[in-house]
C-alpha positions as YAML, in Angstrom:
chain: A
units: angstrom
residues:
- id: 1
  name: UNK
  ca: [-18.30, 28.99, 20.36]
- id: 2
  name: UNK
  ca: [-17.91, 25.84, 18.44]
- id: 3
  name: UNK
  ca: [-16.90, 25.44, 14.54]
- id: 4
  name: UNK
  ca: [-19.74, 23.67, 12.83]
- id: 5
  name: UNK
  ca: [-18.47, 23.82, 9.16]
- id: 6
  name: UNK
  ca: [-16.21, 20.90, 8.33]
- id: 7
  name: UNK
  ca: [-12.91, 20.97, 6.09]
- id: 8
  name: UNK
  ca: [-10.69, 18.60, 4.44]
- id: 9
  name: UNK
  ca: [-8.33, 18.23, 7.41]
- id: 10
  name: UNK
  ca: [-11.45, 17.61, 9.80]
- id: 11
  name: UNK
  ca: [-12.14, 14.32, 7.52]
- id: 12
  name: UNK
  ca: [-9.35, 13.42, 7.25]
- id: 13
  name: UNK
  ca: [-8.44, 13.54, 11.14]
- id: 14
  name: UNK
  ca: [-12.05, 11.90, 11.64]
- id: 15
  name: UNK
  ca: [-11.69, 8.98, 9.58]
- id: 16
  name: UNK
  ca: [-7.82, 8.68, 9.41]
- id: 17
  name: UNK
  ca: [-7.62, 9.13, 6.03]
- id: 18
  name: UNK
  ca: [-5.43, 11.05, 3.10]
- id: 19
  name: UNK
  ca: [-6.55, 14.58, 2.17]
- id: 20
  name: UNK
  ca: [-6.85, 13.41, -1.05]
- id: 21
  name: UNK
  ca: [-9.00, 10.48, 0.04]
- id: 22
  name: UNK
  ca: [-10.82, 13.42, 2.53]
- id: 23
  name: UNK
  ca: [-11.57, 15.32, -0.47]
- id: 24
  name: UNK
  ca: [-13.13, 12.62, -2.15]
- id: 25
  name: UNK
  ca: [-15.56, 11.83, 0.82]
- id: 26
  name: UNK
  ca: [-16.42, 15.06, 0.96]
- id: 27
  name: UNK
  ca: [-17.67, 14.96, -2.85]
- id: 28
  name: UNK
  ca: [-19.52, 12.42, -1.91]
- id: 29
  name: UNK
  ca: [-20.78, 14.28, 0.95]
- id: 30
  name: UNK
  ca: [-21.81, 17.19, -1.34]
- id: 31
  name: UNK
  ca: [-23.57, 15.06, -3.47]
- id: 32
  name: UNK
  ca: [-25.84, 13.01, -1.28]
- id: 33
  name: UNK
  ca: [-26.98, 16.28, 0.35]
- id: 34
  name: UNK
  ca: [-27.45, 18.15, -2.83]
- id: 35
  name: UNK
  ca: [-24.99, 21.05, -1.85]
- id: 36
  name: UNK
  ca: [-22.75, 22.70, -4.67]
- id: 37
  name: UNK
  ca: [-19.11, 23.91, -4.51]
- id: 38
  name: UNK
  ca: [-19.16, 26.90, -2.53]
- id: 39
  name: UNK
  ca: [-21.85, 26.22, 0.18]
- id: 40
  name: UNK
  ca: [-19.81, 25.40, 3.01]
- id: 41
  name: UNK
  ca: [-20.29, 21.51, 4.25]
- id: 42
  name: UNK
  ca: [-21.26, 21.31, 8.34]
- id: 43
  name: UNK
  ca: [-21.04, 18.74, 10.72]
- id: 44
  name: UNK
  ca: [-24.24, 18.17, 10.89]
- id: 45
  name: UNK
  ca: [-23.98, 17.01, 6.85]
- id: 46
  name: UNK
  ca: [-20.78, 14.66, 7.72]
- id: 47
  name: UNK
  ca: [-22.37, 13.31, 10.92]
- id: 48
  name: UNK
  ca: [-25.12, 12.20, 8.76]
- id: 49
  name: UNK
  ca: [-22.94, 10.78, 6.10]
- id: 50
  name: UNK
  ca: [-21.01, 8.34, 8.80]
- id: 51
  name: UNK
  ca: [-23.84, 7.93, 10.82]
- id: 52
  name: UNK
  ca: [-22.49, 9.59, 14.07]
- id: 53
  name: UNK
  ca: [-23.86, 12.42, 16.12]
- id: 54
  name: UNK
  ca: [-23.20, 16.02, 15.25]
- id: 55
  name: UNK
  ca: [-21.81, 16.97, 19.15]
- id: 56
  name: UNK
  ca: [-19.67, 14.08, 18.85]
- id: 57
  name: UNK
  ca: [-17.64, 15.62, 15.20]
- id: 58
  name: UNK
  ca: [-18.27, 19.12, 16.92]
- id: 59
  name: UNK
  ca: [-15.94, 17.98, 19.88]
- id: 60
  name: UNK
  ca: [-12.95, 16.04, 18.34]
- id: 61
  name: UNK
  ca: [-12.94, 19.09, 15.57]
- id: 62
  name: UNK
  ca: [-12.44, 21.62, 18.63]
- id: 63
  name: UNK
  ca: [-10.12, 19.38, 20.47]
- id: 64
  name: UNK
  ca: [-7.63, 19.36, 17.72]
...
């Protein structure tokens, strides 16, 4: 079964980034898809954010 919510490390590993700097994209995240603290963020939300396919984030996040 694959993971489909995404975390700060996931952002992080995906765009090679701090945690600090992954928790700042994933604001960003929140607010361009109108989700509030607490809703979980998927990959389908971050694959549309960087303009990649969801199957794609779904397979480096389970390869790690």
């Amino acid at each position: 079964m694959s993971r489909v919510i995404i975390y700060t490390k996931d952002v992080s590993l995906m765009m090679g980034v701090s945690d600090k700097t992954a928790r700042e994209v994933i604001k960003k995240i929140r607010t361009r898809v109108r989700k509030e603290p607490g809703i979980p963020l998927t990959v389908f939300d971050l694959g549309a954010y960087m303009n990649m396919d969801a199957q794609y984030i779904i397979r480096i996040i389970n390869a790690k």
